[in-house]
C-alpha positions in Angstrom: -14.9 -30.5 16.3 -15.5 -30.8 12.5 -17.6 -28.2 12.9 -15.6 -25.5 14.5 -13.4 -26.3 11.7 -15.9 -25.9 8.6 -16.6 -22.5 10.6 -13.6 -21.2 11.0 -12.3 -22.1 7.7 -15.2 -21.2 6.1 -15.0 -17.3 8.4 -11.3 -17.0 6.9 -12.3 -17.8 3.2 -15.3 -15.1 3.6 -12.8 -12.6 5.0 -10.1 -12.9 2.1 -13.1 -12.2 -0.5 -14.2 -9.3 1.3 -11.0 -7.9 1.4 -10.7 -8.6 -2.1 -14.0 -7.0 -3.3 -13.4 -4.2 -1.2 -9.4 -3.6 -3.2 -11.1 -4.4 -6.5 -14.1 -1.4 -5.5 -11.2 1.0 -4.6 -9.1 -0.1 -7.7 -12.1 0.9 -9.9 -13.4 3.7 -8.5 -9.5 5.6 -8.4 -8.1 4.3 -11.7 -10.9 7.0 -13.4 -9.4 10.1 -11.4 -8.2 13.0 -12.7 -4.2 12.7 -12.3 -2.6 15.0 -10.6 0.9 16.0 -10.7 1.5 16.1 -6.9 5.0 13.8 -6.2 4.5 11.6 -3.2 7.6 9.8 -1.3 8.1 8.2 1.8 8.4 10.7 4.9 12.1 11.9 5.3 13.3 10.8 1.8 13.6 12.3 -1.8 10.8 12.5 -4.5 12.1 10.2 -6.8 10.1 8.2 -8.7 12.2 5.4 -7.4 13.9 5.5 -3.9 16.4 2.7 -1.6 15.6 2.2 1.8 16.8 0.0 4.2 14.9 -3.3 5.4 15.5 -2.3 8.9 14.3 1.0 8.2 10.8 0.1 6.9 10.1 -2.5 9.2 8.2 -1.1 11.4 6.5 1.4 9.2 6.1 4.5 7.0 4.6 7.1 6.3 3.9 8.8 2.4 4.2 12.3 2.3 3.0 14.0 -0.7 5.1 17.2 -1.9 2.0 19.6 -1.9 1.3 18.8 1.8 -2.9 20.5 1.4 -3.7 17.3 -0.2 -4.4 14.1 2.5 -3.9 10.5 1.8 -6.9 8.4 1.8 -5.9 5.9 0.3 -3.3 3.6 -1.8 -2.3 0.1 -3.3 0.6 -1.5 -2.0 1.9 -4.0 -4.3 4.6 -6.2 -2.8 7.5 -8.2 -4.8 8.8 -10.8 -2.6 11.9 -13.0 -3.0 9.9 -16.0 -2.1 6.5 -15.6 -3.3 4.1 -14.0 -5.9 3.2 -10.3 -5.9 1.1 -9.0 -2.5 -1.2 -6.6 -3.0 -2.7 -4.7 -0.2 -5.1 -2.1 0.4 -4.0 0.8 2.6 -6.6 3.4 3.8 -4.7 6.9 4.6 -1.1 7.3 4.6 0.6 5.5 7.0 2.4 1.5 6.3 2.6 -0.6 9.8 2.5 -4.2 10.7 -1.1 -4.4 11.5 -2.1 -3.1 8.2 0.9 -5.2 5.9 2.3 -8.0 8.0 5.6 -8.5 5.6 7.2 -5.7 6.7 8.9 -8.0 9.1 10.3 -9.9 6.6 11.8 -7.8 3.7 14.6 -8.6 2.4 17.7 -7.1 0.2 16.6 -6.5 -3.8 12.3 -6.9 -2.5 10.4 -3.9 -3.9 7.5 -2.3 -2.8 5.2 -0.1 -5.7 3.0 2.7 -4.2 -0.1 2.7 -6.9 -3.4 4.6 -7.0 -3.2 6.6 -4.6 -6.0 8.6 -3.8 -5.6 11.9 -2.8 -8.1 14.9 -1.4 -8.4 18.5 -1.3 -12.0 20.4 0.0 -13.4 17.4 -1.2 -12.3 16.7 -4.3 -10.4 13.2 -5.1 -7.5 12.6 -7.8 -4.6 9.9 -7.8 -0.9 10.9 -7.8 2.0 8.9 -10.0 3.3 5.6 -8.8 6.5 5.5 -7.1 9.0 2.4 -6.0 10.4 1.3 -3.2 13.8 -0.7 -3.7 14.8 -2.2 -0.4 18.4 -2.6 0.9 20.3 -4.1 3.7 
């Protein structure tokens, strides 16, 4: 039984580190892009560089959209600011925010925010990252 444990503790440990490699890779390689002045929001909202949404509206995802739709999302840092806890980071592969990829989304709460950073964007296969934007939530 001891042993099932030491495995599967030790599985989960191995797991947070590769995730955390893999987010500090990504972090490195976008951070030297060219920036590009293409304003990203999320899908059905303004381009501000700092937008409300409702708790209930994000729950159970989002999408970015970028203004200059011939550019695709591959990628993005999700930085989360939680009532209860420390900043979440998260590393998001193409443009779309669900429970599977970021778990908290069921439980945000009023005043939380959520920063969109380095994202990387693409266009006939070249890469650049587009401004930061913030997500305050509401009730």
């Amino acid at each position: 039984m001891f042993r099932f444990i030491f495995i599967a503790a030790l599985f989960s440990i191995q797991e947070k580190l590769y995730a955390q490699v893999d987010e500090q890779s990504y972090i490195e390689k976008v951070k030297n892009l060219p920036l590009l002045d293409n304003k990203v929001t999320v899908k059905g909202y303004a381009f501000d560089k700092t937008i409300h949404i409702s708790k209930d509206s994000l729950r159970k995802g989002f999408e970015l959209k970028l203004q200059d739709g011939s550019y695709t999302v591959a990628g993005f840092i999700l930085g989360y600011e939680c009532e209860a806890c420390d900043i979440w980071t998260e590393l998001i592969y193409g443009c779309s925010v669900t429970t599977k990829n970021f778990s908290h989304l069921r439980s945000l709460k009023k005043g939380e925010t959520i920063g969109i950073d380095l994202m990387k964007v693409q266009k006939q296969g070249k890469a650049f990252k587009v401004p930061y934007f913030m997500i305050v939530i509401t009730e």
